[in-house]
N, C-alpha and C positions, 0 to 999 in steps of 0.2 A: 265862762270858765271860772272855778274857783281859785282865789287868789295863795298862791301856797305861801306857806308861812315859814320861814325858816326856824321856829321853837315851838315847843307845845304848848298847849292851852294853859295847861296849869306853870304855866311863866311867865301869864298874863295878870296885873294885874288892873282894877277898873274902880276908879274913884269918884264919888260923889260928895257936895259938899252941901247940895239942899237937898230938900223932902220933894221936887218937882225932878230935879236930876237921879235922884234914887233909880224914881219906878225906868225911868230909860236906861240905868246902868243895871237896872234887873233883868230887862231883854236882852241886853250887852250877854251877860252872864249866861242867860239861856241860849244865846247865839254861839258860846263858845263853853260847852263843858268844861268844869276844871278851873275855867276862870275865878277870881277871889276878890267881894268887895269890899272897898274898904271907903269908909263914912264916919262921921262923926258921932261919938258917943251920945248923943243929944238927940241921932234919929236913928236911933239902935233897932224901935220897932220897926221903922220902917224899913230897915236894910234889912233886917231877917226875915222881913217880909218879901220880900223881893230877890233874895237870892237866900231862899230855904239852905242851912247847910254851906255856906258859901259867902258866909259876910262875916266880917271881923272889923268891930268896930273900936275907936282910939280915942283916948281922952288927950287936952290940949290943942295946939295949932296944927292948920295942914300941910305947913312948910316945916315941920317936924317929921313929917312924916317921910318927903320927898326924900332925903338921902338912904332911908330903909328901904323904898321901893326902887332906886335906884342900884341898889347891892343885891336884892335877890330876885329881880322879877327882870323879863327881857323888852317884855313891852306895857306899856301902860297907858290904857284906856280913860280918858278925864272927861267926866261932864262939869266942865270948868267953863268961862272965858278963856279964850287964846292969849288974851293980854295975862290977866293973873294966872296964867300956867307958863306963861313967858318968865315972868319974876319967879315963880317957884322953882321952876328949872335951874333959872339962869347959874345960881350959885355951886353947881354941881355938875356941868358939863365937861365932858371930859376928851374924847375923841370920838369919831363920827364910827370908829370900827370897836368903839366898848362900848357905848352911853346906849340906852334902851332905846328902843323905839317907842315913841311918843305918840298918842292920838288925841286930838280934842273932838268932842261933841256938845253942839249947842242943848240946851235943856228942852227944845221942840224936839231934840230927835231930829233933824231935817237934814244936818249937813256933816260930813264927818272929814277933819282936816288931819292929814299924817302933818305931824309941826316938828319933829324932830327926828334923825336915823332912819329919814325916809329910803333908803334902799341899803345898806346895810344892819340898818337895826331892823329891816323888816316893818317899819309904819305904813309904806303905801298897800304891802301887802294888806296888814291888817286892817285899813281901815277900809279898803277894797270886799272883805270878808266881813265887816259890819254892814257896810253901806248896803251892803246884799241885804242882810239880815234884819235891816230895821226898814229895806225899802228907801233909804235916802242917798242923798248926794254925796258923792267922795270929791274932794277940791286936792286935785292936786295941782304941786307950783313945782316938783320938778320937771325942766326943760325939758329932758326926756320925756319924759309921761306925757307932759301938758304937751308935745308935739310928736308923741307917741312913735319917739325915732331910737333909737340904742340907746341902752344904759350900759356903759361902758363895766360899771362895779356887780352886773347882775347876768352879763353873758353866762348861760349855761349851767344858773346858780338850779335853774328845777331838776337838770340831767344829775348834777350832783359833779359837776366840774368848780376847779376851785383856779385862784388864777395867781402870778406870781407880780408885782409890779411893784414901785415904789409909791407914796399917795403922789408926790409931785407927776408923777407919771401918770396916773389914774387922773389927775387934774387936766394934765393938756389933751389926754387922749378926750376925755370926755367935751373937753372945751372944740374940739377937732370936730366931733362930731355933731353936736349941736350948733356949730357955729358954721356949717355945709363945707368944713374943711375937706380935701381930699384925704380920706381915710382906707387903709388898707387893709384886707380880712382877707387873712391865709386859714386855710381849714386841712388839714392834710391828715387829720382822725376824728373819732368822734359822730356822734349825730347828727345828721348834717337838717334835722327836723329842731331846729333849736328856737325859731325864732316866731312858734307861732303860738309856743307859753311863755316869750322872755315876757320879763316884768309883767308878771299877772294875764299876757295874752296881746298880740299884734294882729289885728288882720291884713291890714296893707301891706304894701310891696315893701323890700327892706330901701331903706334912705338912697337917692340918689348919686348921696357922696360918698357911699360905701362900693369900693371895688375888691370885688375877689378874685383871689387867687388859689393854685390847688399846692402852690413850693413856694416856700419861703425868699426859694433862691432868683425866685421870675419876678421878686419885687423891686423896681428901682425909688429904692428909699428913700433919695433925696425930693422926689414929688409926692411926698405924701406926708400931712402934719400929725398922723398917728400909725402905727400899724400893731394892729391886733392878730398873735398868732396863737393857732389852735391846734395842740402838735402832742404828741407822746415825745418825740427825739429835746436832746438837748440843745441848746441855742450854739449854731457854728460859732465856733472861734474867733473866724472871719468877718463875721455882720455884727457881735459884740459891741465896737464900738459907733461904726453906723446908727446901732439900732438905739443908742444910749438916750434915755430920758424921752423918748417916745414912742415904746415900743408896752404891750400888755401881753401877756402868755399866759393862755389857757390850757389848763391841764385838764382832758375828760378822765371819768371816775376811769380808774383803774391804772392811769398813765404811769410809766415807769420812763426814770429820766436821767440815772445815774452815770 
């Protein structure tokens, strides 16, 4: 399955800093029309070589560069080290639901690590859609992924459902999940075909500590350390406090909830 991307190509951008990293950020570039490289003034021929039409190259430092590509671009592609894109980040991070998504690529080409805004900025996607494309490995470290159970921030994000929750809420739920808490998933609209493109594609059976329900109202909330609803209606009056700081709502596209 192709990994969907939540921004288009030409919002990617993809950096290199040597003449060996180039030609692998030139495939990058091939692998994603629209893409845009950006390299060092000093291997201007070889970027234009490498991504014909598609390279823009920059005089001065590459940590000059970082807060430009952090203001107009959604995600960014680095044939860096993970360390020295650690330090060039670090000074410009800002929250997990604005800052770009991040990818590193070793200069073999071999392995492709989403290192920042791995599921709301879209890096696991993206680099899930490299690692296709170059034929290499994708490393991921988030617990979801890496134990290929729910992403609490990414329920229903391919259908085009969007979700309503606080982050501290987003944080226990997801902590609930990963951690085999009992967790509660009300689906009472919507696709109920959701879970076999979440995050990039699932084969297996959903988590054992996920129990369903089809009414919000058949869940005793006190046994459960998240509950996930999936609803067009708005939240009863009555479960409000109940459901307070562990509860996530899922809105499918069209939902109307006033």
């Amino acid at each position: 399955m192709t990994p969907h991307l939540p921004f288009p190509h030409d919002r990617i951008a993809v950096v290199s800093i040597t003449r060996h990293g180039i030609a692998v950020a030139g495939h990058v570039v091939t692998a994603l029309p629209g893409a845009r490289l950006f390299a060092p003034e000093k291997f201007a021929a070889e970027a234009h070589a490498a991504a014909p039409g598609a390279a823009s190259c920059y005089a001065g430092k590459t940590a000059e560069q970082i807060p430009i590509l952090f203001s107009n671009f959604d995600g960014i592609v680095a044939i860096v080290s993970l360390g020295a894109m650690v330090r060039l980040v670090a000074p410009h991070l800002g929250r997990k639901e604005s800052d770009p998504g991040v990818v590193v690529i070793d200069e073999a080409g071999r392995f492709v690590i989403p290192m920042l805004s791995g599921h709301l900025g879209g890096a696991n996607a993206l680099a899930g859609q490299i690692a296709h494309a170059l034929d290499a490995t994708v490393v991921l470290t988030t617990a979801s992924d890496a134990r290929q159970t729910l992403a609490v921030d990414l329920l229903g994000r391919e259908l085009g459902w969007t979700f309503e929750a606080s982050h501290d809420e987003i944080v226990r739920a997801s902590a609930a999940v990963v951690n085999d808490e009992p967790v509660a998933l009300v689906q009472e609209s919507g696709s109920d075909d959701w879970w076999r493109g979440h995050a990039n594609g699932r084969s297996g059976p959903l988590p054992a500590n996920l129990q369903r329900f089809a009414r919000l109202e058949d869940v005793d909330i006190a046994r459960f350390g998240a509950v996930l609803w999936i609803s067009h209606r708005p939240l009863p009056a009555a479960l409000a406090a109940p459901l307070a700081g562990k509860r996530v709502i899922y809105r499918p596209s069209g939902a109307h909830c006033g």
